[in-house]
C-alpha positions in Angstrom: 60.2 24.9 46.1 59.5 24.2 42.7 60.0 21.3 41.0 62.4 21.2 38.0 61.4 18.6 35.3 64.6 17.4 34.3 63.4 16.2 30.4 62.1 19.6 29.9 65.2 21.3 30.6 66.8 19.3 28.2 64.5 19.3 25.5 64.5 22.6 26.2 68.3 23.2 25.1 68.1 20.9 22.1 65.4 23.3 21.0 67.1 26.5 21.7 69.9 24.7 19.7 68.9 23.9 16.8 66.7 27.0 16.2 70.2 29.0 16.5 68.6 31.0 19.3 72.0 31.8 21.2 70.0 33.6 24.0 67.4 31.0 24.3 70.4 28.7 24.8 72.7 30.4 27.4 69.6 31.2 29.8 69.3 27.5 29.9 72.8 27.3 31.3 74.0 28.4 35.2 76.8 31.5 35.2 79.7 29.0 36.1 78.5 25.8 34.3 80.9 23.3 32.5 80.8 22.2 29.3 83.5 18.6 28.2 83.6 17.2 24.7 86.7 15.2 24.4 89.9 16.8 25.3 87.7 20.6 25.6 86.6 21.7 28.9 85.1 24.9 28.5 83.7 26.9 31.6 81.3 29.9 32.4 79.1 31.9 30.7 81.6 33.4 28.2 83.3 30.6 27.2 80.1 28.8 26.4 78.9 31.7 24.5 82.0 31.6 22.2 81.3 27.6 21.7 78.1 28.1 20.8 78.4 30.6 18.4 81.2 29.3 16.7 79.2 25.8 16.5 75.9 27.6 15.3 77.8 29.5 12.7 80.4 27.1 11.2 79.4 23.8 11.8 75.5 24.4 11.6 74.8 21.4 13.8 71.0 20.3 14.2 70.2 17.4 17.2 67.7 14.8 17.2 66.9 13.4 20.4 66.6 9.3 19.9 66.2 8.6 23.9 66.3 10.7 27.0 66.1 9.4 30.7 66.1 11.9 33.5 65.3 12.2 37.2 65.9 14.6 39.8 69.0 16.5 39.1 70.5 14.6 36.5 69.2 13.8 32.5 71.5 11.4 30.2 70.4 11.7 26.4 71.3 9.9 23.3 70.8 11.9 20.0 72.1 12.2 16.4 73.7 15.1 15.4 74.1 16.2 12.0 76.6 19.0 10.6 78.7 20.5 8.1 82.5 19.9 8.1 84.1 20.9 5.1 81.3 21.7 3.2 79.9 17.7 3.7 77.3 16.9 6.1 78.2 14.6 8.4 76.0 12.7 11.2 77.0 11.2 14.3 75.4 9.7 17.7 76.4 11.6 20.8 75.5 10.8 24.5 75.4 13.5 26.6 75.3 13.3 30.5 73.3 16.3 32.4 73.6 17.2 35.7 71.4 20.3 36.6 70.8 23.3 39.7 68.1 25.3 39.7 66.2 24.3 36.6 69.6 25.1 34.5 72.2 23.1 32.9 75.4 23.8 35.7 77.6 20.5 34.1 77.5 18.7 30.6 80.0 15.9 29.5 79.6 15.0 25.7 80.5 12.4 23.9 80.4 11.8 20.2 80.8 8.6 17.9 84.7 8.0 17.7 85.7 10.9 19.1 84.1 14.1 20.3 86.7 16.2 18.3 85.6 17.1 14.9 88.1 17.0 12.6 
């Protein structure tokens, strides 16, 4: 069996992320993982795809990791997160809650200052 470093995986995807490496980023995710910001549920590979690549191309997001505590399965990380709405760049501090299977992200549940909606 090997042993799946939980921090890694998720410094991993914050990577992948914010270099705009779409690939890099879905291999990070399992084929039927879950992704929850909000009132958005978004599920599977092609769904999160879609998210992703909409995010990296309009809102041009970049996430700095402030603290990051993870064991086993599971990884809970609080970061900024800086983008553009409207042509103004805006930051805010998400948490986002991990849980992991097989060295892949399989469930995420985000949440953002004040709401996890950008509007």
């Amino acid at each position: 069996m090997i042993e799946v470093d939980a921090a890694s995986v998720l410094r991993r995807h914050v990577d992948a992320f914010n270099a705009r490496d779409l690939d890099a980023l879905m291999a990070g995710f399992t084929d039927d993982a879950s992704w929850i910001t909000g009132i958005s549920v978004v599920r599977g590979r092609g769904e999160l795809t879609e998210l992703f690549a909409a995010a990296m191309a309009g809102l041009l997001p970049t996430l700095t990791i402030q603290n990051l505590l993870a064991e086993d399965d599971r990884a809970a990380c609080q970061m900024t997160e800086t983008l553009t709405v409207a042509g103004q760049e805006r930051t805010f501090f998400i948490a986002g809650f991990y849980w992991l299977r097989g060295g892949r992200i399989a469930s995420a549940k985000i949440y953002r200052e004040g709401s996890a909606e950008i509007g």
